[in-house]
Each structure stands twice: as C-alpha cells, then as structure tokens.
VOGU-3710 file (C-alpha; in Angstrom, 3 decimals, decimal comma):
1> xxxxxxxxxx> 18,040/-19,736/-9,548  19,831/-21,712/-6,999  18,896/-24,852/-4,912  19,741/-24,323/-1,392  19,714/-26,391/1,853  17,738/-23,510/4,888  17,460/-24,418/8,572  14,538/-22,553/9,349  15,045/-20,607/12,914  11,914/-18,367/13,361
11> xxxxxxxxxx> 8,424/-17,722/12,402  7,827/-14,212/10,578  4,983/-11,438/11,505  2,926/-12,989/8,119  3,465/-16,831/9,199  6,264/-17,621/6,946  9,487/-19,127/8,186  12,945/-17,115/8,314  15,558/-18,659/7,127  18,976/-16,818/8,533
21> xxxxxxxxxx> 21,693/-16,532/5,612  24,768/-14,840/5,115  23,088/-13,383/2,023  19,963/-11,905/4,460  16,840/-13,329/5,683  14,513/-15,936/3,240  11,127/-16,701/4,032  9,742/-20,168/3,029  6,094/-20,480/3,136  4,785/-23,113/5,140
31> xxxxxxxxxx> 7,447/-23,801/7,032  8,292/-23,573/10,855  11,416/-23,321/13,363  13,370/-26,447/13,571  12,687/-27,637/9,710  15,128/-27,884/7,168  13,884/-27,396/3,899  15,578/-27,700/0,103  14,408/-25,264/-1,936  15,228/-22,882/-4,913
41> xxxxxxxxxx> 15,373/-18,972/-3,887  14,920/-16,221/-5,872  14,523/-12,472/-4,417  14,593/-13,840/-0,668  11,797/-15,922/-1,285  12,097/-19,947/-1,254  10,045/-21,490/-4,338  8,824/-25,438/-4,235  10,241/-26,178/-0,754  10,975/-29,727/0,367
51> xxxxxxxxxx> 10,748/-30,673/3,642  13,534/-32,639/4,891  12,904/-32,144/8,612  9,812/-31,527/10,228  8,820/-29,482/13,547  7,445/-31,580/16,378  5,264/-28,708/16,757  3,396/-29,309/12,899  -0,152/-30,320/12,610  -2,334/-31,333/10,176
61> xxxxxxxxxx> -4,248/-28,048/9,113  -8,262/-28,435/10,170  -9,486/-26,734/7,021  -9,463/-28,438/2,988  -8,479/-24,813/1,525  -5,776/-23,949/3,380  -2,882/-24,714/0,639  -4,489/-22,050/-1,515  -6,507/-19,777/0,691  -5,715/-16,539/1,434
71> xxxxxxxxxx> -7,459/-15,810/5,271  -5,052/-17,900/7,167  -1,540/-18,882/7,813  -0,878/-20,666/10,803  -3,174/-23,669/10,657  -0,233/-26,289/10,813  1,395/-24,711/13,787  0,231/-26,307/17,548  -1,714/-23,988/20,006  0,707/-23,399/22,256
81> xxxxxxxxxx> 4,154/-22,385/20,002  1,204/-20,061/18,344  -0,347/-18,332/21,269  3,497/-17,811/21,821  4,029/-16,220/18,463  1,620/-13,502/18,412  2,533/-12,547/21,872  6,093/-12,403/20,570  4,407/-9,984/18,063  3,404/-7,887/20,721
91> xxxxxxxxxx> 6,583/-7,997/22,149  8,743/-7,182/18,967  6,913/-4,225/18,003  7,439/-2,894/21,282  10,914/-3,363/21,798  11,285/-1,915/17,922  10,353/1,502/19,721  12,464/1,349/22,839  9,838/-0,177/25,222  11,205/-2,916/27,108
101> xxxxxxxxxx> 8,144/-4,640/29,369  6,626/-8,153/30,066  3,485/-8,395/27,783  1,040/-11,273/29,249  0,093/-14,445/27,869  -2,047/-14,090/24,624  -6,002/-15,040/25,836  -7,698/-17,226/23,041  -11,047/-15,593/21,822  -12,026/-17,261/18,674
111> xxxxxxxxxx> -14,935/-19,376/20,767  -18,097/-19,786/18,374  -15,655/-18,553/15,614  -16,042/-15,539/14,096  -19,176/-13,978/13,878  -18,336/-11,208/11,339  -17,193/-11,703/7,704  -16,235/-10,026/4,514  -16,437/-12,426/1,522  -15,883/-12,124/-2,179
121> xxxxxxxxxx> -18,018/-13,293/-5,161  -17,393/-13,340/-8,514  -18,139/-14,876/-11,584  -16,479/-18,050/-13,486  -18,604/-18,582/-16,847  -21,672/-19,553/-15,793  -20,616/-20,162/-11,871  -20,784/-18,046/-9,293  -17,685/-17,863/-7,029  -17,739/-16,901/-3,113
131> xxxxxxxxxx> -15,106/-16,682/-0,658  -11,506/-15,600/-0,132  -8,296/-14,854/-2,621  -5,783/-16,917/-2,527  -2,488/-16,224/-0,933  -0,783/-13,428/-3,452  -3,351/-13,448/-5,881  -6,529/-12,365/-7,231  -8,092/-15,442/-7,935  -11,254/-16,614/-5,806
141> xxxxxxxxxx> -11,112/-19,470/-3,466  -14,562/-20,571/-3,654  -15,133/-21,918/-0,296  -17,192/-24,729/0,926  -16,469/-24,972/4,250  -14,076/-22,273/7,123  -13,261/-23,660/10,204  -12,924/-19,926/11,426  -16,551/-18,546/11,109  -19,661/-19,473/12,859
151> xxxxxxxxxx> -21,436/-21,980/11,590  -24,522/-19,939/11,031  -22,218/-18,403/8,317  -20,787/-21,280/6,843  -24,517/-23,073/6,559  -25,870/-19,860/4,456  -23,047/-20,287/1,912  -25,470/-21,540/-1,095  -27,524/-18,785/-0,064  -25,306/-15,698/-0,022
161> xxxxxxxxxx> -24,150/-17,397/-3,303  -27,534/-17,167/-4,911  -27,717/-13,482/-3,586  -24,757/-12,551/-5,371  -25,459/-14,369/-8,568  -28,413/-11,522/-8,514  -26,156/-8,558/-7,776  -22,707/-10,091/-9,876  -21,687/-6,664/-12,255  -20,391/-7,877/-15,876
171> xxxxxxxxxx> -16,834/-7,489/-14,801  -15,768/-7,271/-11,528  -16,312/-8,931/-8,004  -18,320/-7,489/-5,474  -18,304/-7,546/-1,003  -20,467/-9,316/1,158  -20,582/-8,082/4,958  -22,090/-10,932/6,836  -22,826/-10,265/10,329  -24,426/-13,031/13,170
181> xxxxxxxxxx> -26,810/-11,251/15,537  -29,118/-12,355/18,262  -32,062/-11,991/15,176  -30,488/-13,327/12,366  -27,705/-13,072/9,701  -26,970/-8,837/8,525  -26,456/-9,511/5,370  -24,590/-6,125/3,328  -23,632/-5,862/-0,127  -21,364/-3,659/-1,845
191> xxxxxxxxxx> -20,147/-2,887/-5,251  -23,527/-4,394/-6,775  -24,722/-4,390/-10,069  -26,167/-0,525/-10,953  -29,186/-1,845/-12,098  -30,046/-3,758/-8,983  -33,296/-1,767/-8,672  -35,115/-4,112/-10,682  -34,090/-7,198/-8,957  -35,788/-5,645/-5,769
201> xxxxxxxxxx> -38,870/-7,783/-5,615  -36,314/-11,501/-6,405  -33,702/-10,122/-3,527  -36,470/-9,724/-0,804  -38,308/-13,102/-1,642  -35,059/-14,849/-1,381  -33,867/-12,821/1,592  -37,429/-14,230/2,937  -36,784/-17,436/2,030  -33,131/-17,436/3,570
211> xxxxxxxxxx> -34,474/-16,017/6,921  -31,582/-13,245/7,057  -32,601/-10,549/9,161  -31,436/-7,979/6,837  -30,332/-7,268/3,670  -28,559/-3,958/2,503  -27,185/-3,403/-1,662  -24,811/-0,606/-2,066  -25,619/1,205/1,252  -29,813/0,804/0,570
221> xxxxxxxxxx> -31,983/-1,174/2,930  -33,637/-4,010/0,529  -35,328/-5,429/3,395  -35,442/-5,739/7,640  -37,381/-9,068/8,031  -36,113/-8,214/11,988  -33,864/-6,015/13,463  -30,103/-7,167/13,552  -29,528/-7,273/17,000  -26,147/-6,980/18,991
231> xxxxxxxxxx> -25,689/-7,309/22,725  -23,570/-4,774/24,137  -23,229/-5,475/27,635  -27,081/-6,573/28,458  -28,592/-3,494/26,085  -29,775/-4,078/22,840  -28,676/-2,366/19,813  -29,527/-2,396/16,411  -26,062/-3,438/13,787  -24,800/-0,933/11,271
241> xxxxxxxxxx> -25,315/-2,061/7,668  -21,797/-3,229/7,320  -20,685/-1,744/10,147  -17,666/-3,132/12,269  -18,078/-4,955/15,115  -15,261/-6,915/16,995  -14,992/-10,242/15,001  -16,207/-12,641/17,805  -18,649/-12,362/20,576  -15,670/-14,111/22,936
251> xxxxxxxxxx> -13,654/-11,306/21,717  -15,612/-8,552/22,755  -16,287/-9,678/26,049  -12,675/-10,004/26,942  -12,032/-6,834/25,528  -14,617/-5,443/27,477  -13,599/-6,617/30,612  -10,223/-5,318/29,635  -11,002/-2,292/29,344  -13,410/-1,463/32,104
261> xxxxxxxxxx> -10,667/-2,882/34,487  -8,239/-0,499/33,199  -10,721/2,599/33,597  -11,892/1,308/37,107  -13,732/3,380/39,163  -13,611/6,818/37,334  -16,391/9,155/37,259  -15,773/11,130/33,413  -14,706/9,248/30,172  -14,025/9,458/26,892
271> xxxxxxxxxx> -14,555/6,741/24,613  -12,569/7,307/21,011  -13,190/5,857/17,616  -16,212/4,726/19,735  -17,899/2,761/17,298  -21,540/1,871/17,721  -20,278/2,078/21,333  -18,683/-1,681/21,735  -16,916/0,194/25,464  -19,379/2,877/25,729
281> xxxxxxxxxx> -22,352/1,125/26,827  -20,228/-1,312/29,250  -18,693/1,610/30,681  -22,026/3,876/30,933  -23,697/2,154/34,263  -20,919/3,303/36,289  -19,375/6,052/34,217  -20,274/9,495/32,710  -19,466/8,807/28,871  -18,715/10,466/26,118
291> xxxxxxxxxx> -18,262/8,593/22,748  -16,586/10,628/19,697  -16,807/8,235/16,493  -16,176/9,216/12,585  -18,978/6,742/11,036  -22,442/8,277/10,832  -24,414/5,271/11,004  -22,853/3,691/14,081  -23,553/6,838/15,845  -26,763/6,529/14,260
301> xxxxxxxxxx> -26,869/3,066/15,988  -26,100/4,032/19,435  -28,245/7,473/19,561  -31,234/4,595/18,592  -29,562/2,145/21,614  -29,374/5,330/23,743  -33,375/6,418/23,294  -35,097/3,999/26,235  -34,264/4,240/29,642  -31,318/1,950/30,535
311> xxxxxxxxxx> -30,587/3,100/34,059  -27,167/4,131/32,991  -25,013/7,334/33,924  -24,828/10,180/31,234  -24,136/9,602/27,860  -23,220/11,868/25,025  -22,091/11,653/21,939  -19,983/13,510/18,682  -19,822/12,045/15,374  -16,050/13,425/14,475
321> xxxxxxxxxx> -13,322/12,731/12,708  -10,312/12,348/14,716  -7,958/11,657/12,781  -8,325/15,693/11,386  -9,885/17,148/14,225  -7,986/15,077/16,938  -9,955/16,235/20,772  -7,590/19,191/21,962  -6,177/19,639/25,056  -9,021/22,009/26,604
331> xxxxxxxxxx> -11,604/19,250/25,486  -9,404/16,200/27,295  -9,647/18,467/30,908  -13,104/17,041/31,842  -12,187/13,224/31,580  -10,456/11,320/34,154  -9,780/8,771/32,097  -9,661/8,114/27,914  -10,080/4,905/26,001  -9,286/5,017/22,473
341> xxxxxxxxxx> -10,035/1,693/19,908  -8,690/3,233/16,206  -8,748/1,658/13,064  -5,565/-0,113/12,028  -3,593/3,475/11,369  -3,833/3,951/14,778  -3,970/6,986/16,585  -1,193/9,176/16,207  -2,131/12,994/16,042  -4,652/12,029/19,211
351> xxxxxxxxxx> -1,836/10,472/21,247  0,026/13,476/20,900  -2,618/15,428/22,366  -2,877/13,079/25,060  0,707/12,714/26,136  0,080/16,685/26,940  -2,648/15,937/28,785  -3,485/15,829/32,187  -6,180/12,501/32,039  -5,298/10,569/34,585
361> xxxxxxxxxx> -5,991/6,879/32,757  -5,285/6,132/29,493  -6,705/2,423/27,647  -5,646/1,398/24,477  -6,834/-0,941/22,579  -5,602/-1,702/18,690  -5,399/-4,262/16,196  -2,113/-3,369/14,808  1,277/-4,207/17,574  3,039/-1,708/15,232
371> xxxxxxxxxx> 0,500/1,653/15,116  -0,423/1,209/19,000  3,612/0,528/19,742  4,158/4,288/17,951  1,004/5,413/19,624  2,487/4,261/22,904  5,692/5,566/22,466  4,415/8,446/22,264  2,532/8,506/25,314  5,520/7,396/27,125
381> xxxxxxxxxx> 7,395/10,126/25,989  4,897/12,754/27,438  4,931/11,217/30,798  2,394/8,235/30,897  3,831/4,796/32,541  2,779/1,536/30,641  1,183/-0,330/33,212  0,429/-3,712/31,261  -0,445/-5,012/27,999  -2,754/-7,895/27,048
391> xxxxxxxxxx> -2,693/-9,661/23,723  -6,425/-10,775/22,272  -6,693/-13,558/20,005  -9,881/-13,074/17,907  -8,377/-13,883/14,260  -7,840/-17,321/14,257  -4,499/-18,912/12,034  -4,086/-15,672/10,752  -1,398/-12,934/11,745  -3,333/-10,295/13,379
401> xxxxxxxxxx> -3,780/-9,956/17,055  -5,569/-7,520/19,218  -4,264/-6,309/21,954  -4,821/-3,953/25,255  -2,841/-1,351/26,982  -3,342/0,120/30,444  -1,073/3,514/31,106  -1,422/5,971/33,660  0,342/9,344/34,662  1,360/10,074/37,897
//
C-alpha cells in the first residue's frame, strides 16, 4: 500500500471526493474539490487521509456524530457548492441517457427537519442502543442528538429507547418508524420480540406516559391514545402504521405545488404509486382522480380520508400492483393527464405503457436521478417533450434528492 499525494477535483454521487489518476478515479472520504490530501490507497479507496489543503468552501459539520454516522455525508460542505451538487446529480444522470436540458436550481425543503424516521436499536450488554449505522458498517451509532429530524423526534429519544428495551429480541436489532403528526408522534415497530404479547399492558402505560399518539409492534395496533393525523392539502387523514410519507412537511408542499402546476387545469387524472394520496387529495378539488397504489393500508387510509364530504371532484381508487400489472393502454385513454411518484426502482414497465399513450400530461416525480432518468428516456423516446425538471431537497447532508418532471406530447 502506497502513500500518494491526490488533488481532489470533484465531489462523487455518495459525497466522497474524486481524485483523477492515471491509474482511474479514487475517492477520499471527507474530502472536497480544491483539497489536496496525502493518503495511502488501496482498491481506489484513500485510507487515513491528511489534509494538506483545504476548500474555502469547508465548514465545521453542525452535528457531534458525523465522523462515524452513517445518515449523512455532506455536513462540511457550504449551502451553496451543495445545492449545486445535487442539482449536478440531476443533471449527470440525465445526460448519462442522452438528455441534454437545463434542470433548475435545487429548492431547499428540509424546514422543521424531517418529520419521518427509521431508527435502529439494539442491544450492548446491559444498554440499549438507538440510532443509525455507521458509515460501512453494522455497528450502532447511538445517537443523542440529529440536527436533521424534528425536534419532537429528537426530544422522545430516551423514550423510544425505553420502548425498545421492551421489544429488543435476544439477538438481533429491530426498526422503529417514527412519524410527527398534527396529534402526536406514530410510533411503529418492527422485527419485535415474538413474545411481545405479554409486555402489552408495560408498552401501553409507557406509550401513555410518553404521550405518542400511537403505537404499532410487528404490524399490531398496541394502542391509539389519538389518531395520527396528516394534513394533506387542508383534509385530514389518518397515517399508515409505518407507512411512507414524504420526509418533511416543507417537502411535500413544494412537491405539491409542483405537481399540480404541471397537471394544470385538466379535468381526468391518474395518480400512480398514489400512496395514502400525498397528490391525490391536492389534485381532487379541481380534478376527477383516480389513485392506483400497491400498499393496502394507505389505501386503507385514504378510502377512511375519502368517507366525509370534502367538496372535492370524484375520487376513486385501486389498490394494484404496478409494477406486475402496469395500467394498459385502454385504461390510460380516460386521463388527460398522469402523475406517477414510484418507489426508488422507478417506473419502468409503466413508462413504457405511457410513451404509447395518448395522455396528454405526464408528471414525474422520483427520488432516484438514475430510475426517473431511464423512466424519462423512455418517455422521450415514445414522443413526450421534457418540459422542465425541478430538484427537491428534503434529505438533508445526505446524497439523495427528489426531484420533478413536467413532459407533455404534442
């Protein structure tokens, strides 16, 4: 293993910085364009860097775990240069499938923080750990504080820790889906101890005590103290146990408005991978809607949201999945316009469908620049003209980005 001098000249799709070298690309952790760094490599990958230079565009990182912690990776780089980068990872997945266009400015959306997390617990003798793995690795960062949540999360730390001490299998970690709503913290719980049964009366006192709003073990409802509620658009609805939601309130609102500018005024639409109906319900009061979604429980949710009057246009719904049983050409003929919101595979066997379509307006939304540039391409191909794309940035210091795409056919 060699000691080597590297002139770091870009910023990779995971955070880490590129290194150009006659012998290929190496990727130093931690570092950013314009630094030199000294630093052993081995296998591409530079070990125990020293910093010789520095970027006038480092700061100090805001949170104490982020040396070791897995859930971000861009806390030392300045706003601006990283609003630039994950539009430039917009921009390089596109132009990795042939489509050359200007992509807009990336709009922050991490206000309040995020509002939706998935946290790890596990145990350490007699201690119970909670919070994310560390970079490469499956040991536990136990977390005391995360500059990226809300703070209603952060504060119930001790208590979601003193859940899972109750649920902890022998060996093994298990999931905690914490949600904020307008009621309370949704607290879910997965992989629990099999036994948990007998800890029912202990889990509802503390949940009780903790003033969550829910609490849900392995897909059973422990106890609703109140309904978790979300606010789609003015109408209440009731939250999934674990369900997904988009990961900030901000986020969802400029999504939102995204989306119902790219639809505009159009009288039939179909709303795909709906969700518990995140578009549907925005687009409802001046739209016919109908919202096809895989998950039985968020369609579960928005049938419940759907049941008092809201003064909104028609709304139906299919619980389907469409990734097998993509919506066929004959089904696409009564919608002027489709907006699909996939999972991070994206949504290739539907966007083949489309691009034989004849709906008019196409929106796009994804969390993966390289699934919704194939997606696109695709759509493209069978006619539709990219109209403009909007980068979303509701995943603070990390290296995913959201983003929107408007296409229509002539």
């Amino acid at each position: 293993m060699s000691e080597r001098e590297l002139k770091i000249t870009e910023l990779g799709h995971r955070g880490d910085g590129i290194a150009q070298t006659d012998s290929g690309p190496i990727y130093v952790a931690g570092a950013l364009p314009g630094e030199s760094v000294r630093a052993e490599v081995a296998e591409g990958r530079a070990r125990n860097p020293v910093f010789e230079t520095r970027s006038h565009d480092r700061i100090d990182p805001v949170c104490q775990h982020f040396s070791k912690c897995g859930g971000c990776s861009v806390q030392h780089l300045a706003e601006r240069p990283y609003l630039d980068w994950k539009r430039k990872l917009v921009e390089k997945a596109l132009s990795d499938r042939g489509i050359e266009t200007t992509v807009s400015e990336t709009i922050p959306a991490t206000a309040g923080g995020r509002r939706r997390a998935v946290l790890t617990a596990t145990r350490a003798g007699r201690h119970t750990l909670l919070g994310y793995h560390e970079k490469a690795s499956h040991r536990l960062v136990d977390i005391a504080e995360c500059p990226v949540l809300d703070p209603a999360i952060v504060q119930a730390i001790p208590g979601l820790k003193s859940l899972a001490a109750e649920l902890l299998p022998k060996k093994g970690e298990l999931r905690l889906t914490v949600l904020v709503t307008t009621s309370g913290l949704d607290v879910a719980i997965d992989k629990a101890d099999k036994n948990y049964d007998r800890k029912i009366p202990t889990l509802s006192q503390k949940t009780v005590e903790l003033d969550f709003a829910r609490l849900t073990v392995n897909g059973e409802v422990i106890l609703e103290v109140r309904p978790p509620m979300l606010d789609m658009g003015g109408i209440g609805l009731v939250a999934a146990p674990g369900g997904f939601t988009q990961a900030t309130h901000a986020a969802e609102e400029i999504l939102s408005r995204l989306v119902l500018s790219g639809v505009g005024q159009t009288k039939n639409v179909a709303d795909l991978f709906a969700g518990v109906g995140t578009f549907a319900l925005r687009l409802a009061p001046n739209s016919n809607v109908h919202a096809v979604e895989g998950d039985a429980t968020a369609i579960a949710s928005l049938d419940k949201a759907l049941r008092k009057p809201r003064g909104l246009k028609k709304v139906t719904f299919e619980k389907r999945d469409l990734f097998r049983r993509p919506l066929v050409q004959e089904e696409l003929e009564p919608f002027d316009a489709v907006v699909f919101d996939p999972p991070r595979a994206g949504a290739q066997a539907q966007a083949e469908l489309l691009g034989v379509s004849k709906v008019k307006k196409i929106v796009a939304v994804s969390c993966n620049p390289a699934t919704l540039s194939r997606d696109l391409r695709i759509l493209i191909d069978g006619g539709y003209s990219l109209q403009s794309i909007t980068p979303v940035d509701q995943f603070q210091y990390s290296p995913h980005i959201e983003a929107v795409a408007v296409l229509t056919r002539e």
